[in-house]
C-alpha positions in Angstrom: 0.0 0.0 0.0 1.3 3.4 -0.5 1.4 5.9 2.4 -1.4 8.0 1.2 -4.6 7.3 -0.5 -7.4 9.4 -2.0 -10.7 9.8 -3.3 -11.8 12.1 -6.4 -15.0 13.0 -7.7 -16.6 14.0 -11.1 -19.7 14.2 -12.4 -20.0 10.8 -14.8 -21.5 13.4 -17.5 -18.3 15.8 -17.2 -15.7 13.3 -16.7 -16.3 9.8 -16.4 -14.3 6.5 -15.4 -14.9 5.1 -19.1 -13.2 8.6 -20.2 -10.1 8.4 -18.3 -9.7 4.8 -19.4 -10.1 6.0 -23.0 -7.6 8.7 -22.1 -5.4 6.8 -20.2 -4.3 10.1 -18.3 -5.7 13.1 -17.5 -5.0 16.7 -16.0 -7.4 16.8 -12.6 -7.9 20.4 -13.0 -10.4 23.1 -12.0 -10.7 22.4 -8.1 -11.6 26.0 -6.5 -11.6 24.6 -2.9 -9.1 25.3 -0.5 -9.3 21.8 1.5 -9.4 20.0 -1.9 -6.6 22.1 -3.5 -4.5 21.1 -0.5 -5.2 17.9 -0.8 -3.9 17.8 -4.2 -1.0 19.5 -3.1 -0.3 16.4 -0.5 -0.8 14.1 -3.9 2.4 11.8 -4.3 3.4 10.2 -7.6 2.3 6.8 -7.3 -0.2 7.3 -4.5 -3.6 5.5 -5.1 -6.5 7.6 -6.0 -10.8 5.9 -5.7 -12.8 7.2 -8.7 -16.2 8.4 -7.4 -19.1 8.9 -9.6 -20.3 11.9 -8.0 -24.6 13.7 -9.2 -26.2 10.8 -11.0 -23.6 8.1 -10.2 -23.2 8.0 -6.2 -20.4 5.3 -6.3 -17.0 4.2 -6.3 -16.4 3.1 -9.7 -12.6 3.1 -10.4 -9.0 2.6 -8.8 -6.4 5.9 -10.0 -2.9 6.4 -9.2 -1.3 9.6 -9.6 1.5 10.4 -11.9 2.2 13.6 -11.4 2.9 15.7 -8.8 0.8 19.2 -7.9 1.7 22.3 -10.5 0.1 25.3 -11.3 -3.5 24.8 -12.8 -3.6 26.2 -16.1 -7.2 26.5 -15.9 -7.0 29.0 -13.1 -7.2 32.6 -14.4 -6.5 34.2 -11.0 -5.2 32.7 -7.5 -2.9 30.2 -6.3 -4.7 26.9 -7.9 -3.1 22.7 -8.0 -3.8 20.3 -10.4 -2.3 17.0 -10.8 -2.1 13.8 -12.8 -4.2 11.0 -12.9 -3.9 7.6 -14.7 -6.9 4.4 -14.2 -5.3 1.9 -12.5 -8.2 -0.8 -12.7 -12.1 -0.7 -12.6 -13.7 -1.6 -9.5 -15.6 -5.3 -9.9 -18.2 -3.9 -8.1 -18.9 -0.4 -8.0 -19.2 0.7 -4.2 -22.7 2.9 -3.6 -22.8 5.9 -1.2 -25.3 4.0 0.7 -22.9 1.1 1.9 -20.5 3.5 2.4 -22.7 5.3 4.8 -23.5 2.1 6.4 -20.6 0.4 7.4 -19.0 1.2 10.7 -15.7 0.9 9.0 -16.3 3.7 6.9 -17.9 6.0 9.6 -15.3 9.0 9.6 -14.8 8.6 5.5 -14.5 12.3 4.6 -16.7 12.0 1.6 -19.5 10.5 3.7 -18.8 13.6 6.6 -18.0 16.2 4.2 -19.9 15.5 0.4 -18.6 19.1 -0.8 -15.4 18.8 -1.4 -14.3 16.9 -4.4 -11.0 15.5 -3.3 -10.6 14.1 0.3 -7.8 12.1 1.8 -8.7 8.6 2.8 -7.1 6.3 5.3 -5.0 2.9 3.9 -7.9 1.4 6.1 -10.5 2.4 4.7 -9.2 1.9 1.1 -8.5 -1.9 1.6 -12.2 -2.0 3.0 -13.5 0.3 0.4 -11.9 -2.6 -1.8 -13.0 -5.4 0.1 -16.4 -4.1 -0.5 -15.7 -4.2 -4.3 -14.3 -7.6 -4.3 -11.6 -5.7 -6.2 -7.7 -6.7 -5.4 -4.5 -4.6 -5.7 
């Protein structure tokens, strides 16, 4: 396991799973909160990333790594905005819903179940090998 983990959300209909498959990288850009933008920040090549279907979706759907490191967002126009890289690491086998999220004790303190806002939350090694479990999905 690496020493941090992560979990980023997009709307399916703005930027799905299937599209960074298809892409096989992408530029996680346009993040205009300070927690989140920190968290990016605190990104490490290599470190794992959960893809969460975030609106219509409501589920873990995908395993990311990143593969680069925070830089300037180029999308920013004005302030002191991170972006990173992201590549798909594997699909979860089964996509993991909000709702069991929610449910299991495990999972209790997950930032994305505490704070839904904010699009890119830090998540214990923990909870990502019972976020996993869940998805009968292996590293």
């Amino acid at each position: 396991m690496t020493k941090n983990c992560w979990l980023v959300k997009s709307e399916p209909s703005t930027y799905s799973w299937e599209d960074l498959r298809r892409d096989k990288s992408t530029r996680w850009d346009g993040v205009r909160n300070f927690e989140a933008r920190n968290n990016l920040r605190a990104m490490k090549k290599g470190d794992l990333v959960l893809y969460y279907h975030s609106g219509e979706g409501k589920e873990i759907v995908g395993l990311a790594k990143v593969v680069k490191e925070g830089y300037a967002d180029p999308t920013a126009t004005e302030g002191d905005w991170c972006a990173v890289d992201l590549a798909p690491v594997k699909p979860l086998a089964r996509p993991v819903a909000l709702a069991a999220l929610k449910s299991d004790k495990a999972l209790a303190n997950l930032a994305v179940v505490r704070k839904p806002r904010i699009s890119v939350v830090g998540i214990s090694p923990a909870e990502l090998a019972r976020i996993l479990e869940m998805a009968e999905t292996q590293l």
